[in-house]
N, C-alpha and C positions, 0 to 999 in steps of 0.2 A: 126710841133712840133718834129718828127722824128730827121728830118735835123737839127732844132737846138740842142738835145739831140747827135747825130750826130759828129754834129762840137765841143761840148763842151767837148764832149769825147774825139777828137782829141787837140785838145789846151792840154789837164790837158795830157795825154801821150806825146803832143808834148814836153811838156815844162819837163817831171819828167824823158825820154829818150828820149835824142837826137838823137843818132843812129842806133835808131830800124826803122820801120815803123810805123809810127802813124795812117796812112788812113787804114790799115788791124787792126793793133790791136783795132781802134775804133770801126770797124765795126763787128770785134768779140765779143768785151765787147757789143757791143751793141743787138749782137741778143743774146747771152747768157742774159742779164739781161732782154729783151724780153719776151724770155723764161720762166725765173723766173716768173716774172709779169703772164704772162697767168697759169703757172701751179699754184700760190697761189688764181688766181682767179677758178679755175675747182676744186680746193682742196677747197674751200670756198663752189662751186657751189655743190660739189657732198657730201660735209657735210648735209649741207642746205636741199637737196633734198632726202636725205640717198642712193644715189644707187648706188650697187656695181658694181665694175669695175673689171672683171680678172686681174690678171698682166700679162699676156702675152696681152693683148687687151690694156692694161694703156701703157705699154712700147709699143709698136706698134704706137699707139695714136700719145704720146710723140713724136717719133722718126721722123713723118710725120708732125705732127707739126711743130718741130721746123725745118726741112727740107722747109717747107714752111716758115717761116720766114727768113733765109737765102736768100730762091730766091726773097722774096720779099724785105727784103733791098740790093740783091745784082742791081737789077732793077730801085730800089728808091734811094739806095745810093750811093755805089759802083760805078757805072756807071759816076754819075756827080757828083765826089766828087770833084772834082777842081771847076767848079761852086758853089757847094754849100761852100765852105771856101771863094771865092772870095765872095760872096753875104752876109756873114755874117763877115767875116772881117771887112767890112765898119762900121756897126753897132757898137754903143756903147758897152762897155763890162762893164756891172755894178753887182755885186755879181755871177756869172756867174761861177765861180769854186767852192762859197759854194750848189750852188745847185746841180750841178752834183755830189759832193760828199752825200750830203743829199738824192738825189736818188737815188744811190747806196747802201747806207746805210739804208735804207728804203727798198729799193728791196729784198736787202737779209735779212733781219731785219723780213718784213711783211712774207716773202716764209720759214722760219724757225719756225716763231709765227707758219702759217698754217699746217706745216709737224709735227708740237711736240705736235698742241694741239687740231685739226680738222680733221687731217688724221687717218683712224683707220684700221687698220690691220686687214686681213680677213682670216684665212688658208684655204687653200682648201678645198672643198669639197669632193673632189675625193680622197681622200687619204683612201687605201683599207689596 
């Protein structure tokens, strides 16, 4: 699912800038929207569950997090991105650029719903 999200992010950059990089800017768009996706599900999770999070512990979290998604598509994707475009090349291409636009739009769509209307601000404690 990755690789095909992946490859459809490359096509729609392939085709909107010719002369940039397509296989890094997809693979950026892709853990950024990653990213997205996991923090409106923790922002969902820790609604849900009420428990507070420091902010130096949230941005820490964060920061390791998506470090970790990076080495992980850089592994899963990055590596064999020319296979994974040969391998899905072949394949039919049927609605294929409304979807990847629809999850992007969804991505940040659903991660703003969660930041404006399930995330609650806490002040410190410690403030003397």
């Amino acid at each position: 699912m990755i690789e095909k999200l992946y490859y459809q992010l490359y096509k729609v950059v392939k085709t909107t800038r010719k002369d940039d990089q397509p296989f890094f800017n997809a693979y950026i768009a892709l853990c950024f929207l990653e990213g997205l996706n996991l923090g409106s599900i923790f922002g969902m999770a820790n609604y849900f569950l009420k428990y507070r999070i420091p902010e130096n512990t949230s941005v820490k979290g964060s920061l390791i997090v998506f470090g970790i998604i990076i080495l992980y598509n850089y592994f899963g994707l990055w590596i064999k991105k020319e296979e994974i475009v040969s391998k899905y090349d072949r394949l039919p291409h049927n609605k294929s650029r409304v979807l990847i636009w629809a999850f992007i739009i969804l991505s940040f769509s659903i991660f703003f719903i969660v930041l404006n209307y399930l995330v609650e601000y806490h002040p410190s404690q410690n403030i003397r």
